[in-house]
N, C-alpha and C positions, 0 to 999 in steps of 0.2 A: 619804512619807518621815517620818518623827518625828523631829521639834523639839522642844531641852528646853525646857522653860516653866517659869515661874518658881512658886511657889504662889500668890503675887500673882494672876499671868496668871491661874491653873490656877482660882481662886476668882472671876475677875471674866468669867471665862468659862464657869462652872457659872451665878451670877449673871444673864447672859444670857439662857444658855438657861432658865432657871427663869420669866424674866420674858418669856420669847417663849412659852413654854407658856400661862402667865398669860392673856396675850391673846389668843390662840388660844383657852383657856376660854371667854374673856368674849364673844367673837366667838361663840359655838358656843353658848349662854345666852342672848345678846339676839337670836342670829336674824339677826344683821350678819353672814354667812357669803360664803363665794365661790363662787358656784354652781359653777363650772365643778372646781373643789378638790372639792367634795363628792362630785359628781358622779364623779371621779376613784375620792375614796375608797369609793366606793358600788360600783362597780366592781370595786375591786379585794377589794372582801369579798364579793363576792356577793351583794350586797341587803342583808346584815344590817345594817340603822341602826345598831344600837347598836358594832358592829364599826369602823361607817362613820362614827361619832363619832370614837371614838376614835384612827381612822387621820388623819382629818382635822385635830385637835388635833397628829397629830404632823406631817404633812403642813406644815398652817401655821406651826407652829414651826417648821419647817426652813427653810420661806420667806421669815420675818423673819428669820432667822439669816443666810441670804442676803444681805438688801434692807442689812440694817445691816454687813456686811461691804462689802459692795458699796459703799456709803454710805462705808464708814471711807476704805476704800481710794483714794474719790473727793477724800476731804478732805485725806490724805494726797499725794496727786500734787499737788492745788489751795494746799498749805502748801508746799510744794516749790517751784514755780510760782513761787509769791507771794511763796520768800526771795531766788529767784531774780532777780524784778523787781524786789525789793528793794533789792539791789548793786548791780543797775544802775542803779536812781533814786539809790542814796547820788553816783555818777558825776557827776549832773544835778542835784543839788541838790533832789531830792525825796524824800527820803530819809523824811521827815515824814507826811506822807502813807500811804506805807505800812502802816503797823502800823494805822492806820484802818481803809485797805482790807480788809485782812486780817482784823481784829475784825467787821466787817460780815459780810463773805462767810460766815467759819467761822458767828457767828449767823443768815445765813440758813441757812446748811444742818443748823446745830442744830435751830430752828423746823420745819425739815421732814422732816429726817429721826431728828429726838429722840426722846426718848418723854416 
């Protein structure tokens, strides 16, 4: 279904993808690769490496495209969550606390699922 996006969205979402491609490069240059990816893309060109390069760059950019949607979407319900506990600590008198929590968590999940 198509949803309108804003050009904001529409540019921070090219942006993205430019910088999952990016790394996929760099993976595919230092030899940092996934075998079992390759091995895919190797596959699906019929032996030709240099085909099975370039599938693979697009292959793994689709798969951090993934990981970091997957990721948002995580951080998202986990913000939710945590406005939710929120209220109900303002309730208890912990009200304080919270935004703590919540600054930690969202940073761990920055740390690892960042770039």
């Amino acid at each position: 279904m198509w949803e309108a996006r804003s050009a904001a969205e529409d540019f921070a979402s090219r942006k993205d993808e430019e910088y999952f491609y990016s790394m996929a490069a760099r993976e595919v240059a230092s030899g940092m690769i996934s075998h079992g990816l390759h091995a895919k893309a190797l596959s699906e060109t019929g032996g030709d490496e240099k085909s099975a390069r370039a599938l693979y760059i697009k292959l793994r950019a689709q798969m951090m495209a993934s990981e970091f949607a997957a990721a948002k979407e995580a951080e998202d319900g986990l913000r939710l969550e945590l406005q939710k506990q929120m209220r109900r600590a303002e309730w208890k008198g912990m009200a304080r606390w919270a935004p703590v929590f919540l600054a930690v968590l969202l940073g761990a999940l920055w740390i690892y699922f960042g770039r």
